[in-house]
C-alpha positions as CSV (number, residue, x, y, z in Angstrom):
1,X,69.9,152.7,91.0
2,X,70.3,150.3,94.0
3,X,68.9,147.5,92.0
4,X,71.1,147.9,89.4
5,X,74.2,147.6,91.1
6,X,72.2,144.2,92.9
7,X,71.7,142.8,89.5
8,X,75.4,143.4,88.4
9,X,76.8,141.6,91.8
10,X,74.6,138.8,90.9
11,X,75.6,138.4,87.3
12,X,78.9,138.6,88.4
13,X,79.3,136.2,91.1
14,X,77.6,133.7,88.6
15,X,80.1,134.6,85.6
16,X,82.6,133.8,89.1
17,X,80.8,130.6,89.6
18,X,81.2,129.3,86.3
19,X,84.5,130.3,86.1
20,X,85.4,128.2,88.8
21,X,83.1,125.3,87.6
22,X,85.3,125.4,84.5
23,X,88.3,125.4,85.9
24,X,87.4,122.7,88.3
25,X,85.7,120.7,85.7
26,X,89.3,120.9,83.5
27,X,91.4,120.3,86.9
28,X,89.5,116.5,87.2
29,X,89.9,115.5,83.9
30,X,93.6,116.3,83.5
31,X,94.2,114.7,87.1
32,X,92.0,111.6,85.9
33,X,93.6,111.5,82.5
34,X,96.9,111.4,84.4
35,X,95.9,108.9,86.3
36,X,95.0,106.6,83.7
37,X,98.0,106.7,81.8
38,X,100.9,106.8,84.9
39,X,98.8,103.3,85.9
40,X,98.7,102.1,82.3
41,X,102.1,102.9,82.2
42,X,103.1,101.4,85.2
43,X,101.5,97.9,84.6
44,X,103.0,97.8,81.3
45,X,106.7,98.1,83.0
46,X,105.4,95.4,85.7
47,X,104.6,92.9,82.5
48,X,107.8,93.9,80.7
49,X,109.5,92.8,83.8
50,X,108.2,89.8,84.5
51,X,108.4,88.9,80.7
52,X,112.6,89.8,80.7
53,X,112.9,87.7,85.0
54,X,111.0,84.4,82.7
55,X,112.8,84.6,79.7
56,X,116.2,85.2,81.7
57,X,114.8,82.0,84.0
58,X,114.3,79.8,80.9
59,X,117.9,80.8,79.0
60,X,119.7,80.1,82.1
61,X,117.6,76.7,82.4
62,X,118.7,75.8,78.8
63,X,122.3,76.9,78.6
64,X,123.8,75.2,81.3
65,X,123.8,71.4,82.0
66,X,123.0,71.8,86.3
67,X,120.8,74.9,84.8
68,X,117.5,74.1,86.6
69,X,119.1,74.4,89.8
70,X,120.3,77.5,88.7
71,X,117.2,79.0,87.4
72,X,116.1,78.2,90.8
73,X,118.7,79.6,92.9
74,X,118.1,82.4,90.6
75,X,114.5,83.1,92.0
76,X,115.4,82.3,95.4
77,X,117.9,85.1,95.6
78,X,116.1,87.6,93.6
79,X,113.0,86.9,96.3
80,X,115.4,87.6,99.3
81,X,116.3,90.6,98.0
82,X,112.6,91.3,96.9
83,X,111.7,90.8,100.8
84,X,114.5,92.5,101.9
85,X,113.4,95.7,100.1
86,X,110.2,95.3,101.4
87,X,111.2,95.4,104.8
88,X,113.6,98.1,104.7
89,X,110.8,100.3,103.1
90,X,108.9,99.1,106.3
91,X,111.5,100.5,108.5
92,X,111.8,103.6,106.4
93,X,108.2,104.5,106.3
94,X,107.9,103.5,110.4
95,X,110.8,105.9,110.8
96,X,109.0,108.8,108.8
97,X,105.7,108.3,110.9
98,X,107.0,108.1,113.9
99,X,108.9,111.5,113.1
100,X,106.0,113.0,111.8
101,X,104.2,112.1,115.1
102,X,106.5,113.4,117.6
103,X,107.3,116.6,115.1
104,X,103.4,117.1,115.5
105,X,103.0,116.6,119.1
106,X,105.8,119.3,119.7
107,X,103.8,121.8,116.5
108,X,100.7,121.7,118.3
109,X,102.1,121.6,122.0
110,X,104.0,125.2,121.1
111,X,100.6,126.5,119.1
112,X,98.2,125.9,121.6
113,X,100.2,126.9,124.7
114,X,97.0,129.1,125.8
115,X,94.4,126.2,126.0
116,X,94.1,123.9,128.5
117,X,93.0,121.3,126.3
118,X,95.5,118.5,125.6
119,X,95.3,119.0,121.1
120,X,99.5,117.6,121.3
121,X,98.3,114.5,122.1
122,X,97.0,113.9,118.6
123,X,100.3,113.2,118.0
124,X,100.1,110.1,119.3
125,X,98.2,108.7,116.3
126,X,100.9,108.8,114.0
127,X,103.6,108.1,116.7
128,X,101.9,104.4,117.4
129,X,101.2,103.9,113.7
130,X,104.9,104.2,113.4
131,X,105.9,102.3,115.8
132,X,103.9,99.4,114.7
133,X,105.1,99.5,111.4
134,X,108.7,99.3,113.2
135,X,108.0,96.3,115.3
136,X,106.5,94.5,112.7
137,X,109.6,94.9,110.2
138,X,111.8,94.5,113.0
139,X,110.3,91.5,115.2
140,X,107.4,89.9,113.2
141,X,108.4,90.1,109.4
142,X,109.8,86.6,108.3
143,X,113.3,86.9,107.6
144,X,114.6,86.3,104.1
């Protein structure tokens, strides 16, 4: 009787197994197939976009008499604004980590109150990371 109920344990935990291979298996070809098509998609809107900025350059060149230093201006100002985005994301994403470091530091300070050990301190990864990304946007970026 005993080795019965062994066998059935066994044949179940491998019906289990493949189960979960299945399901895993399924799981990394729908997150690779998304993958695929969200960047497909996403150079295609890149291209689209740098097709409509040179055509908009060239009708702005040919409609007006001054229009090449137009078109130029035009680029100039759309790159400020380009490198102004970029730094404010640089400031943003400095904020966030520097949060996320001193909100860590203060998680792991309250959980571990017992140990003697100092685990908050791993907070400081996160906290210098952020604070890096904030000196560079604020004293190092160039200035546009």
């Amino acid at each position: 009787m005993k080795q019965a109920n062994d066998s059935g344990k066994d044949g179940m935990n491998m019906s289990h197994m493949g189960g979960v291979f299945l399901f895993l298996s399924i799981v990394s070809i729908a997150l690779f197939s998304f993958i695929a098509v969200a960047v497909w998609s996403k150079e295609r809107r890149l291209e689209r976009e740098a097709y409509y900025k040179s055509e908009t350059v060239r009708k702005i060149a040919e409609t007006q008499a001054g229009g090449g230093s137009v078109a130029i201006e035009y680029l100039r100002e759309s790159e400020k604004i380009a490198a102004r985005s970029r730094r404010e994301g640089q400031k943003l994403g400095g904020l966030i980590t520097v949060a996320i470091g001193i909100s860590l530091m203060i998680f792991i300070g309250v959980a571990d109150r017992q140990s003697v050990d100092r685990g908050y301190l791993l907070g400081l990864i996160p906290l210098f990371i952020g604070l890096a990304l904030l000196a560079y946007a604020y004293l190092l970026a160039p200035k546009g």
